[in-house]
C-alpha positions in Angstrom: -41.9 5.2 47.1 -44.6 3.0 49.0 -43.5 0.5 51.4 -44.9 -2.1 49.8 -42.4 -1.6 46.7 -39.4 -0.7 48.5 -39.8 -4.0 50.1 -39.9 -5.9 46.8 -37.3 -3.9 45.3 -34.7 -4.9 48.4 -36.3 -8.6 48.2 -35.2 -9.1 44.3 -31.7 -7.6 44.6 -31.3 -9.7 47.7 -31.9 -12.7 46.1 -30.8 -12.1 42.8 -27.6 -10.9 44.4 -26.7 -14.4 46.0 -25.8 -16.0 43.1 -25.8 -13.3 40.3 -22.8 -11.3 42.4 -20.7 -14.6 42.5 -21.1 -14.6 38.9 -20.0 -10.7 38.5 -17.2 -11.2 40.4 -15.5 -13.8 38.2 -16.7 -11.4 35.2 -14.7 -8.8 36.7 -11.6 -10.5 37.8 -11.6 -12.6 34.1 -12.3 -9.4 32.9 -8.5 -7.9 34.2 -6.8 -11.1 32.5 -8.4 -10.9 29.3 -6.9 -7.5 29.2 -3.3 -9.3 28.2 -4.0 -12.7 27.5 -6.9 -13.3 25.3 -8.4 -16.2 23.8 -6.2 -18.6 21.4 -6.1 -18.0 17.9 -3.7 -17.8 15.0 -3.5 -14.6 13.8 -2.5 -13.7 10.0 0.9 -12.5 11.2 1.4 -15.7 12.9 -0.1 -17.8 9.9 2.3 -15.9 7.3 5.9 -16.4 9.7 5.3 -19.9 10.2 4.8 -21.1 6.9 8.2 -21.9 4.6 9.1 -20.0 1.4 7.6 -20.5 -1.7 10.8 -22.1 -3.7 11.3 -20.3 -7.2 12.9 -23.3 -8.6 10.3 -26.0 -7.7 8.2 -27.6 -10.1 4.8 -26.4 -9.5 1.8 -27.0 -12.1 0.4 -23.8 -13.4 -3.0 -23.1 -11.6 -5.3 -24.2 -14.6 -3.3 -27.1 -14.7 -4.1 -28.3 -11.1 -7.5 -27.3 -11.2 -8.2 -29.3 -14.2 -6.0 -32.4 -13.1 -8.2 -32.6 -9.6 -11.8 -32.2 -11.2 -12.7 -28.4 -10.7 -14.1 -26.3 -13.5 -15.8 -23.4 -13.1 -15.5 -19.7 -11.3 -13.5 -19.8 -7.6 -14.6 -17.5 -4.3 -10.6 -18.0 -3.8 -7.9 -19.8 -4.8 -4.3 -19.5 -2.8 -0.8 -21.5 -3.2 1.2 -22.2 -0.1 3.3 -25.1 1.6 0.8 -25.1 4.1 -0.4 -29.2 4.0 2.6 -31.3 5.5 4.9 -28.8 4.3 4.0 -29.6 1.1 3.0 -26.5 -2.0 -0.6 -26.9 -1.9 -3.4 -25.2 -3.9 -6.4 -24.6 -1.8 -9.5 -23.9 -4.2 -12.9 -22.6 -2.8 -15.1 -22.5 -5.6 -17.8 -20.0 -5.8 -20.7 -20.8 -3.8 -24.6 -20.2 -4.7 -26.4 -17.5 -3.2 -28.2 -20.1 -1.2 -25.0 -21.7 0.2 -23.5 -17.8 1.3 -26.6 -17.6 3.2 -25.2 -20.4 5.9 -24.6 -18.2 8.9 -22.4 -19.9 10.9 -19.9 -21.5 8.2 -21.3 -24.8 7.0 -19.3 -28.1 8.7 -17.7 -28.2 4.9 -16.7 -25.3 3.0 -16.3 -26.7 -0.1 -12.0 -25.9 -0.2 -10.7 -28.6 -2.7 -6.9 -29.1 -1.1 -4.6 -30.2 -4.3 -1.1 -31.2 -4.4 1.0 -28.6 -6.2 3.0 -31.2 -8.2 0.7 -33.7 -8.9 -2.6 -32.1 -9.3 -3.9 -34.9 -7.0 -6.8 -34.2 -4.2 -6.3 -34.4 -1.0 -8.6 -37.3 0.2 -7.6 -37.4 3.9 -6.0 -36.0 6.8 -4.1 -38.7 8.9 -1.6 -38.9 11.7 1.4 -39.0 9.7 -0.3 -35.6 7.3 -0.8 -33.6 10.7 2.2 -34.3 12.3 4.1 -33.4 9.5 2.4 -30.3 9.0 3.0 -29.7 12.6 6.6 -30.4 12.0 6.6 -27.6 8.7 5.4 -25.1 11.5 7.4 -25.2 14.4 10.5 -26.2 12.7 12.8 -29.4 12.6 14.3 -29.6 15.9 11.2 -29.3 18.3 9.5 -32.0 19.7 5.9 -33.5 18.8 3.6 -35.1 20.7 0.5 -36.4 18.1 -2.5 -36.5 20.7 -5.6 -37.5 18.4 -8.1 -36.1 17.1 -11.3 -33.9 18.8 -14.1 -32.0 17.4 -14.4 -29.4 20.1 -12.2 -28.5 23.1 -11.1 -25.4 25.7 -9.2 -24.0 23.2 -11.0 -24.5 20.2 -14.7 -22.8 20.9 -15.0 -20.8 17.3 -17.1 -21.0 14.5 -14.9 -20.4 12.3 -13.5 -23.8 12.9 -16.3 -25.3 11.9 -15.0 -26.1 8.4 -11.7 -27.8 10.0 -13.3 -30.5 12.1 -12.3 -32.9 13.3 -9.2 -30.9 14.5 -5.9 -33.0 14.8 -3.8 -31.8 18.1 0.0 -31.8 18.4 1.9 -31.0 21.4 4.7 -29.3 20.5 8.1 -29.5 22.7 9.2 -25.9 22.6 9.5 -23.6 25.7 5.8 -22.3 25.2 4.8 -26.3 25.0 2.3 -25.2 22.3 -0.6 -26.7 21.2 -1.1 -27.1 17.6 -4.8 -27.6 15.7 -4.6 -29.0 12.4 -7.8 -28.9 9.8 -9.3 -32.2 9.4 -9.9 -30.9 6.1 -7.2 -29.0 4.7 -4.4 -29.9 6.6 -3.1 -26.9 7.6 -2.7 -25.6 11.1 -5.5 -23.3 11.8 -5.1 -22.6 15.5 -2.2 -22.6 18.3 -2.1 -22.4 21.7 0.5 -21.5 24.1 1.2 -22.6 27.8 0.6 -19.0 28.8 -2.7 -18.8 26.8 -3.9 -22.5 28.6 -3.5 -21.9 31.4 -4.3 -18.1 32.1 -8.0 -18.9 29.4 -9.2 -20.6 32.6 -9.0 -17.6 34.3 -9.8 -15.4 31.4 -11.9 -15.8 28.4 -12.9 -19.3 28.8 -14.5 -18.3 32.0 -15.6 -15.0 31.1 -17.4 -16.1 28.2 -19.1 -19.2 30.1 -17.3 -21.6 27.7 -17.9 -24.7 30.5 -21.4 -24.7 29.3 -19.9 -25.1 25.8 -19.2 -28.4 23.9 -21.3 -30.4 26.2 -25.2 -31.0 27.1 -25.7 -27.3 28.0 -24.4 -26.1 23.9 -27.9 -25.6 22.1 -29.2 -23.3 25.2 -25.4 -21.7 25.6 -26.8 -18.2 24.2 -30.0 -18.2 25.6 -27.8 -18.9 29.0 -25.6 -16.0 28.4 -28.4 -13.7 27.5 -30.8 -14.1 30.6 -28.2 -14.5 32.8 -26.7 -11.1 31.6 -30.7 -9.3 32.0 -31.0 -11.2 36.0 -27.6 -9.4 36.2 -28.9 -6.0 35.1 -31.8 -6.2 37.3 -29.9 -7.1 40.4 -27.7 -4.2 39.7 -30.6 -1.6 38.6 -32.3 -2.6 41.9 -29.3 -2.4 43.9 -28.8 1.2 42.7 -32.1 2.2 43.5 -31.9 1.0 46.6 -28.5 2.3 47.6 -29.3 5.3 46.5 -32.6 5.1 48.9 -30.7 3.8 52.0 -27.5 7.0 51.5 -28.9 9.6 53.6 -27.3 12.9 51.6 -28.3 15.3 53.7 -28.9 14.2 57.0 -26.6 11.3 58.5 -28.0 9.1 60.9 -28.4 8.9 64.7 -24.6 7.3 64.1 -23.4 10.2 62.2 -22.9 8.4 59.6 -24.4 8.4 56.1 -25.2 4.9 55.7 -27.6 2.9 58.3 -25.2 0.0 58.0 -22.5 -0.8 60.9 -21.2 -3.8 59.2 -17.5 -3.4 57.7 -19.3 -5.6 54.6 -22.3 -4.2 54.2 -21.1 -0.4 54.6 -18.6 -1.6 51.9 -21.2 -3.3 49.6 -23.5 0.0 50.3 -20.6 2.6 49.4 -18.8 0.1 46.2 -22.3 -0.2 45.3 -23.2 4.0 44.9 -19.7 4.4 43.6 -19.4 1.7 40.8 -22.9 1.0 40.0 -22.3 2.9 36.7 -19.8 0.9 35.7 -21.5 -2.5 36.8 -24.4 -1.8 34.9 -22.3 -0.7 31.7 -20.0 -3.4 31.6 -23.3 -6.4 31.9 -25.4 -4.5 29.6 -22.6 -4.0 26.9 -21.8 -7.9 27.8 -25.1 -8.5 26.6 -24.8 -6.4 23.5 -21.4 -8.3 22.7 -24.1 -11.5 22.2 -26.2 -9.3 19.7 -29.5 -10.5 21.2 -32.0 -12.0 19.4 -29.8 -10.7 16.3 -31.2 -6.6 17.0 -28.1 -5.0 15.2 -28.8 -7.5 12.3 -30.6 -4.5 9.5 -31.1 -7.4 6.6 -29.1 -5.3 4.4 -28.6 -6.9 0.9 -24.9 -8.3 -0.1 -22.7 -6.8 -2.0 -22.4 -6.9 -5.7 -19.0 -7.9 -5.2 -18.8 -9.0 -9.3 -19.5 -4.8 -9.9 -15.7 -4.8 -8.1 -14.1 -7.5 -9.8 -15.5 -7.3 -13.1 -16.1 -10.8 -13.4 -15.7 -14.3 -12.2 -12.6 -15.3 -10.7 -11.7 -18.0 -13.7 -8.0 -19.5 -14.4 -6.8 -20.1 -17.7 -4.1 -21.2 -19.8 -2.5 -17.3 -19.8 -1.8 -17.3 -16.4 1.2 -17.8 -15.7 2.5 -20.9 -13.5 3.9 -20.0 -9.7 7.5 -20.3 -10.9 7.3 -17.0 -13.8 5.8 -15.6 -10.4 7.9 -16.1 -7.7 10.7 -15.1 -9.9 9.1 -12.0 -11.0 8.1 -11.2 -7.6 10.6 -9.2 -4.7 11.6 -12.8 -3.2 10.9 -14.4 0.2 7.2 -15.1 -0.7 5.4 -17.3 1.2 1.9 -17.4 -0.4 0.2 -16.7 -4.1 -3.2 -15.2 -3.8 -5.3 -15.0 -7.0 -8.0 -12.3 -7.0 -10.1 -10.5 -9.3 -10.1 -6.7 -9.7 -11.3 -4.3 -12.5 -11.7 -7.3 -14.3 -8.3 -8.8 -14.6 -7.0 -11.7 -12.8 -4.2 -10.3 -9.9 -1.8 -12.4 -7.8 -1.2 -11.1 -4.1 2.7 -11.8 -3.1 2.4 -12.1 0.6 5.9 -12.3 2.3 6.4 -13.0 5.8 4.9 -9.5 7.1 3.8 -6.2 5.0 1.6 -5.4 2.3 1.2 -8.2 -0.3 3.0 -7.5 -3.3 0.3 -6.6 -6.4 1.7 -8.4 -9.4 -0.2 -9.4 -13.0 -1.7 -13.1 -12.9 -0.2 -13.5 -16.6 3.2 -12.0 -16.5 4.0 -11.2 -12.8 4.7 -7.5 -13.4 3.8 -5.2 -10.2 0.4 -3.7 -10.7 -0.7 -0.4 -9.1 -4.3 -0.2 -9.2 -5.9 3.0 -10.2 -8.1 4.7 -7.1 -10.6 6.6 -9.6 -11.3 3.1 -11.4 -11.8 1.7 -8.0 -14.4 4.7 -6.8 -16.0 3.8 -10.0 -16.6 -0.3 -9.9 -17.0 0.4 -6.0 -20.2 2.5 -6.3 -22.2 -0.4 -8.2 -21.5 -2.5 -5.3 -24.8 -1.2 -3.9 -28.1 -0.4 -5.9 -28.1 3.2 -4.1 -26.4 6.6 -4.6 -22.7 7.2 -3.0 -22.9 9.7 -0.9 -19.2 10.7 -0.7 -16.0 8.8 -0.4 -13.8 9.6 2.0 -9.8 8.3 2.2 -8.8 7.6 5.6 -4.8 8.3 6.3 -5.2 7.3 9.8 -7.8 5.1 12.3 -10.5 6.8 13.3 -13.5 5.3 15.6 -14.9 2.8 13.3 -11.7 1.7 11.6 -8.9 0.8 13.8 -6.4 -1.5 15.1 -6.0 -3.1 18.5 -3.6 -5.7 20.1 -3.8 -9.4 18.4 -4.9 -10.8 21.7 -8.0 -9.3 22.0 -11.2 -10.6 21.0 -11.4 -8.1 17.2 -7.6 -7.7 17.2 -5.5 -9.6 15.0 -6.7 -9.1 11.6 -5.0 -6.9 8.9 -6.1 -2.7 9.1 -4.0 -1.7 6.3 -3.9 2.5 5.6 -4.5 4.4 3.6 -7.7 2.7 2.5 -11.5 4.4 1.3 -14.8 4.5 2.7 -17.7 4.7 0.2 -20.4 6.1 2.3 -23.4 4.9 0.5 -27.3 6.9 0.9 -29.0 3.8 0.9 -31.9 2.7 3.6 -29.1 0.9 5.7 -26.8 3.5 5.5 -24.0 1.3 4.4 -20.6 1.6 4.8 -17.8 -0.1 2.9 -13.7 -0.1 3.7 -12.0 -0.9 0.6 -8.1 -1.1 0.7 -6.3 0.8 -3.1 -3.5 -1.0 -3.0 -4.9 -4.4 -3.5 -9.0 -3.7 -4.2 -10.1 -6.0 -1.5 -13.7 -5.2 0.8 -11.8 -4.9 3.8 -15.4 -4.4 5.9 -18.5 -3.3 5.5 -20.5 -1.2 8.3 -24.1 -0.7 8.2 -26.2 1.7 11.0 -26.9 -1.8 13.4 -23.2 -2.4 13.2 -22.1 1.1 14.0 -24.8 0.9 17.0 -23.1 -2.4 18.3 -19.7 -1.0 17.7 -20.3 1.9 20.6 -22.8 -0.4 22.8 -20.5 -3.3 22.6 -16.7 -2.5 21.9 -16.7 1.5 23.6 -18.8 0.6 26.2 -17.4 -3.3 27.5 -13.9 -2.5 26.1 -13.3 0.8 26.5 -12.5 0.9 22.2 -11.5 5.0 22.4 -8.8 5.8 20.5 -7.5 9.0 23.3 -7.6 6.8 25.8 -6.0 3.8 23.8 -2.9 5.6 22.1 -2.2 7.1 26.0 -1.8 3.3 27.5 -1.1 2.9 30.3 -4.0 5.3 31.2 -6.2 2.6 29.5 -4.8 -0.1 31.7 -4.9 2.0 35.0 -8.8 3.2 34.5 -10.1 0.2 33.4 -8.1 -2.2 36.1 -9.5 0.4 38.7 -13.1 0.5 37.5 -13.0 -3.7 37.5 -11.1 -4.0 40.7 -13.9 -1.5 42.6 -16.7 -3.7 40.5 -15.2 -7.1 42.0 -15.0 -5.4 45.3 -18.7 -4.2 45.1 -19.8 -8.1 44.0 -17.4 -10.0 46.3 -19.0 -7.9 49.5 -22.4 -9.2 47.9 -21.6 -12.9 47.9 -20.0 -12.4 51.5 -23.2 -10.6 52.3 -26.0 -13.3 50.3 -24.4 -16.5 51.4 -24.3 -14.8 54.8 -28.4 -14.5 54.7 -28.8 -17.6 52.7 -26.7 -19.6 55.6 -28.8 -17.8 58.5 -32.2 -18.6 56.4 -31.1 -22.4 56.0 -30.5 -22.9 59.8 -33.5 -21.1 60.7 -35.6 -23.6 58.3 -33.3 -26.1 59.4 -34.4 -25.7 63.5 -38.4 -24.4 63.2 -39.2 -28.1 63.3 -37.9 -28.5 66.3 -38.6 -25.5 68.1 -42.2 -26.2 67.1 -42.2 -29.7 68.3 -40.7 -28.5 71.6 -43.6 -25.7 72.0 -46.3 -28.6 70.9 -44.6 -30.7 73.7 -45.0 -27.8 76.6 -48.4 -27.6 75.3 -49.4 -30.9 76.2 -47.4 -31.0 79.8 -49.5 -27.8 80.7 
């Protein structure tokens, strides 16, 4: 390599490293928290245990009923019934949105969900103090304290899209031993986010760090991704240079005059040099894959066309006066229900029973008799959800790479992974994927080839997503606290090392003045 470009390459890591290693090191060591205490969020489980029972003897209207009452007619995207708004029974109708409004990528500031009294059929017009903290009280329960603390659009805890439907957000301290924060929909009513004293304060050293969220919900939010981005490429550059020119400066035959085989005789540079040929890998892994987490400049999106989802449910999700009201439902389901689903599958309308935890219970939308749904029926509507051939369909008994579960704190765990479900492997130009659960005929997920290529750049590569190495924890634990601890030691030498330089340049610049002024002035004497 010619002098001239070795000297540029050291140049650019140099001073790419002075800030860029600060900024790996707090990756890293945010990294190790966000391992066990991930960002807030209310999971399903969470959702379903803290709502009350459904009572079998209350005095619901049927669903038709409320619809008509507050105004809506036509087709629904959903429709559910819980006591989920003040601790009140509450229908919460979406109805079905144009083509043009499913495009809105993220969720529009209003979703369109109609919140109507169970009772009265009346629409929910507002959410006020008195609404949120008594939905606040319906969650935590009647003896714990609550502290109503306003309203806010956007805070620490509450950076997520999928919020966007709920602002403003109502916050309620709650007085149990976790002093939890509560976020209640603006909208809706219902509490759509908690927060724990653990989660608060260990997100300042975890996600809300790692993920740059100070540059969120201020000034610096409409260039937050464009921030995230090129500072994760500056990263990758630092460390691609540094490896080259580590790898340069080890002498792997030969040692130097010292007899050793790096030309450093600093304690923190010999450390930086040896971290730095010993963890580069990793480094470079962990920013790149950091990158890919951000899908950049959308390259995993394929523009693969939606689903025909009305092929699966053989029609519009419409409610009449056959079905049956919640009461003929509660009573005909197994008991402790905390919400009614209505759905639409093999064209018929179904009801999904959801107790506290478990599988919903199936049951008929008319009669409330359990319904099994038949699998070859299902193959059959599935395949029209695509205009292309199936290729096969596969049933998956247990998780696999591309379908599995992991812990609710992390950033894709949480959600429901039911099994047995199917995969219909479609031959179409996208070669799509879709997850469809037999028990209750819902699209659990759909994976086309850009998504499978973000699942291994993204969750293999940044977290490690391997199912050996997950169902053997703590092996996961102990490799990947290891491999972060030797990547903070590799980028906290570099700081050490940078601010070192960048101190010694300053006082250089600092004193040339006057060192030049004091030659000018023996100059003149002589």
């Amino acid at each position: 390599m010619g002098s001239r470009l070795k000297r540029w390459l050291f140049l650019v890591h140099r001073w790419l490293g002075i800030g860029i290693c600060l900024l790996f090191a707090m990756w890293f060591a945010s990294g190790i928290v966000m391992m066990y205490v991930g960002y807030p969020k209310l999971t399903e489980a969470e959702r379903l245990q803290h709502l009350p029972r459904l009572d079998a003897d209350a005095q619901l209207l049927a669903p038709a009923r409320a619809l008509a009452a507050a105004g809506i007619a036509g087709p629904l995207d959903e429709l559910r019934l819980a006591a989920s708004s003040a601790g009140r029974p509450v229908y919460v109708a979406t109805p079905a949105r144009t083509d043009a409004q499913a495009g809105h990528k993220p969720p529009p500031r209003d979703s369109g969900a109609v919140v109507i009294d169970a009772v009265s059929g009346q629409r929910l017009q507002a959410v006020g103090e008195a609404h949120a903290l008594a939905s606040a009280r319906a969650y935590a329960g009647p003896d714990v304290g609550l502290d109503y603390q306003g309203t806010i659009d956007e805070d620490a805890f509450t950076h997520s899209r999928a919020l966007d439907p709920h602002r403003p957000l109502h916050k309620v301290a709650l007085g149990d031993a976790e002093r939890t924060l509560l976020y209640i929909s603006g909208r809706s009513g219902e509490v759509v986010r908690d927060a724990t004293r653990t989660e608060q304060v260990w997100n300042y050293a975890g996600a809300w760090i790692h993920w740059l969220y100070p540059l969120r919900g201020n000034a610096f939010e409409p260039y937050w991704t464009d921030i995230v981005n090129w500072l994760s490429i500056l990263g990758i550059a630092m460390a691609l240079t540094g490896t080259v020119a580590g790898i340069l400066r080890w002498r792997f035959r030969k040692p130097y005059r010292s007899g050793a085989r790096t030309p450093y005789p600093g304690a923190m540079m010999r450390w930086h040099h040896i971290t730095g040929l010993l963890f580069a890998l990793v480094t470079i892994t962990w920013i790149f894959s950091g990158l890919m987490s951000m899908n950049p400049w959308r390259i995993f999106d394929t523009g693969a066309p939606k689903l025909r989802m009305e092929a699966l449910q053989g029609g519009q999700l419409l409610l009449g006066p056959d079905d049956a009201a919640p009461q003929a439902l509660l009573a005909a389901s197994n008991g402790a229900v905390r919400e009614l689903r209505w759905t639409r599958v093999l064209g018929e309308n179904r009801v999904l029973a959801q107790a506290a935890g478990g599988a919903p219970q199936v049951i008929g939308s008319r009669d409330g008799r359990a319904v099994t749904l038949e699998v070859a029926a299902l193959r059959e509507a599935a395949a029209r959800l695509l205009p292309a051939p199936v290729a096969r369909v596969e049933q998956l008994r247990d998780y696999d790479l591309y379908y599995y579960a992991r812990d609710a704190h992390t950033m894709t765990g949480g959600g429901m992974k039911p099994l047995p479900i199917l995969r219909i492997v479609f031959d179409d130009p996208h070669a799509t994927w879709v997850h469809l659960d037999p028990h209750t005929g819902a699209v659990l997920g759909r994976l086309d080839s850009g998504k499978r290529t973000s699942r291994w750049l993204f969750a293999m590569l940044h977290s490690w997503d391997w199912l050996p190495l997950l169902e053997r924890r703590p092996l996961w634990d102990l490799v990947l606290i290891v491999l972060s601890l030797g990547g903070a030691l590799l980028s906290v030498t570099g700081v050490v090392i940078g601010w070192r330089r960048l101190g010694r340049k300053l006082r250089e610049a600092r004193y040339a003045p006057i060192a030049g002024a004091q030659r000018g002035e023996v100059a003149g004497v002589s």
